[in-house]
N, C-alpha and C positions, 0 to 999 in steps of 0.2 A: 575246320579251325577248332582246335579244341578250347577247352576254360582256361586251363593253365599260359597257351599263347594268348589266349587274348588278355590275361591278366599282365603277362610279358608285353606287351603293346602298350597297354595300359603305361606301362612304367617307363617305355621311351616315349611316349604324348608327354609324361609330369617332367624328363628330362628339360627341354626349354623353359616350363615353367620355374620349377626352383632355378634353374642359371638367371633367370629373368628378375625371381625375388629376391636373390644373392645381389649380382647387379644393381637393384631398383633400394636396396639396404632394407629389406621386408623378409629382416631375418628368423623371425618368429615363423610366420611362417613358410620360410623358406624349413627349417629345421622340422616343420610339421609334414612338411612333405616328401623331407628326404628319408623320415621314420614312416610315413606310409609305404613310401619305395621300400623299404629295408622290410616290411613286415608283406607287399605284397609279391615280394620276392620268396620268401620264405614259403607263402602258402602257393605260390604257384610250383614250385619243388613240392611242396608234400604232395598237393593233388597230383600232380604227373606220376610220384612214383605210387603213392597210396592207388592210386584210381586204373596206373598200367596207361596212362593218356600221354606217356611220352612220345615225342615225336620227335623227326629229324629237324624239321624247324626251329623247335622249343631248343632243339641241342645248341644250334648255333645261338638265335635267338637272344637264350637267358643270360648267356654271358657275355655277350654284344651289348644290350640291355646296362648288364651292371656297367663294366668297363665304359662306355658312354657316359652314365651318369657320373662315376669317380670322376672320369678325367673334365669332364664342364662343372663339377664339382669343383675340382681342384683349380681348372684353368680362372674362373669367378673368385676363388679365394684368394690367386695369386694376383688375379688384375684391381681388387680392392683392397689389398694390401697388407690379407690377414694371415696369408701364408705367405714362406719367402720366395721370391720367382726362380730361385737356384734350385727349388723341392721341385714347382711344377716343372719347369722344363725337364729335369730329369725324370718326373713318372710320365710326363706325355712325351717326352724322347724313348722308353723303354720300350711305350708301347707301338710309339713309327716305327721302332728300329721289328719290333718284332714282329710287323706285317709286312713291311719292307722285305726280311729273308723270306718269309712264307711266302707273296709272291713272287720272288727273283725265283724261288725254289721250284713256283710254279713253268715259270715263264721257261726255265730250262729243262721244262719235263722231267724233276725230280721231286715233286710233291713231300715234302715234308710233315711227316706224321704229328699232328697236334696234339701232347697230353699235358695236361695242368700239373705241373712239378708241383714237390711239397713247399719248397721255397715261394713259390708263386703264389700257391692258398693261401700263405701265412702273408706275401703280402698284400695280399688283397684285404685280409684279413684288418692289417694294422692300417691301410689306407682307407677302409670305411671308420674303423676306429678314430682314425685321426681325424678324417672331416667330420664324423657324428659329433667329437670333442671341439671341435673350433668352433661346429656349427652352432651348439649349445652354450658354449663359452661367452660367444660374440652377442647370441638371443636374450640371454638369461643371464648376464654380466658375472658369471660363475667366478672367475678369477683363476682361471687353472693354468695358468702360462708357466708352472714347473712340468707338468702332466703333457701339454702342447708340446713343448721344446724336449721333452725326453723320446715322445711321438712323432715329431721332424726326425731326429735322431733316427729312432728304428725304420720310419715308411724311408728313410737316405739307403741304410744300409740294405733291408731287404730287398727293394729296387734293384739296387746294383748287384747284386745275389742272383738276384733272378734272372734279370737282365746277361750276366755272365753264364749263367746255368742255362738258360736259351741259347745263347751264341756256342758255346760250347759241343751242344747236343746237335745244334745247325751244322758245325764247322765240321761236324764230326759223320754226318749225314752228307754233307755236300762233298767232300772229301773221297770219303766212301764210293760215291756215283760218280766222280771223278777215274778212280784208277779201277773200277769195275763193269764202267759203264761198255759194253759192246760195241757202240756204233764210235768209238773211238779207236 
């Protein structure tokens, strides 16, 4: 077990905790915790690659990890009422749908190749932005509900972006093992 997965571990143990202090309205430090995720995210990346301590683990892992926290992030902000429940359902619909093709893909022995498209980083990207904004917003009575509402906006459209550019890449794969596959 190297540093870096266990710093990855680390960060899906605080996942229930911030859902628990989102829920519990112990926003402060709910906010305090999703910025030590966000910074121990970061050095567990640098060490893997600075140190050569990558592993196959850590591959899956780290982005397991994130995606986890986003979406109990997101699903706590929608059930107390600070995101709208039309945002969560569609980032936690994007990401059922896109384990859903990955294993149907498995299930019919055509394994589908997993790369992080550029539309995906970016929205990964704008959905930690937007919860670190609300998180902060909500904590620290910031007032940014022009900023928030421009960030609903983008985390709407790059979802469905990505979400499309997944399905596409899928359809386009499974299609493929369709009219090439031999044992048909």
């Amino acid at each position: 077990m190297s540093i870096p997965n266990l710093i990855t571990l680390g960060r899906v143990i605080l996942v229930p905790v911030v859902f628990w202090l989102l829920l519990s309205g112990e926003l402060q430090p709910a906010f305090l915790a999703f910025v030590i995720a966000g910074i121990s995210d970061a050095v567990d990346g640098f060490l893997a690659k600075r140190f050569g301590w990558e592993t196959e683990l850590g591959a899956y892992l780290d982005p397991l990890a994130d995606k986890l926290l986003i979406v109990c992030i997101f699903i706590a902000l929608g059930v107390t009422g600070r995101l709208p429940s039309w945002l969560v359902i569609l980032v936690v619909s994007r990401d059922v749908l896109i384990v859903i093709a990955v294993v149907l893909s498995w299930l019919l022995d055509h394994p589908t190749p997993m790369k992080p498209l550029a539309v995906s980083k970016m929205n990964t990207v704008v959905q930690i932005v937007l919860a670190g904004t609300v998180l902060a917003d909500e904590a620290f009575l910031l007032n940014l509900r022009g900023p928030v509402q421009l960030l609903i906006l983008l985390t709407a459209a790059t979802t469905v972006a990505s979400l499309a550019a997944y399905l596409r890449i899928w359809l386009r794969h499974m299609t493929y093992s369709e009219t090439t596959d031999p044992k048909t």
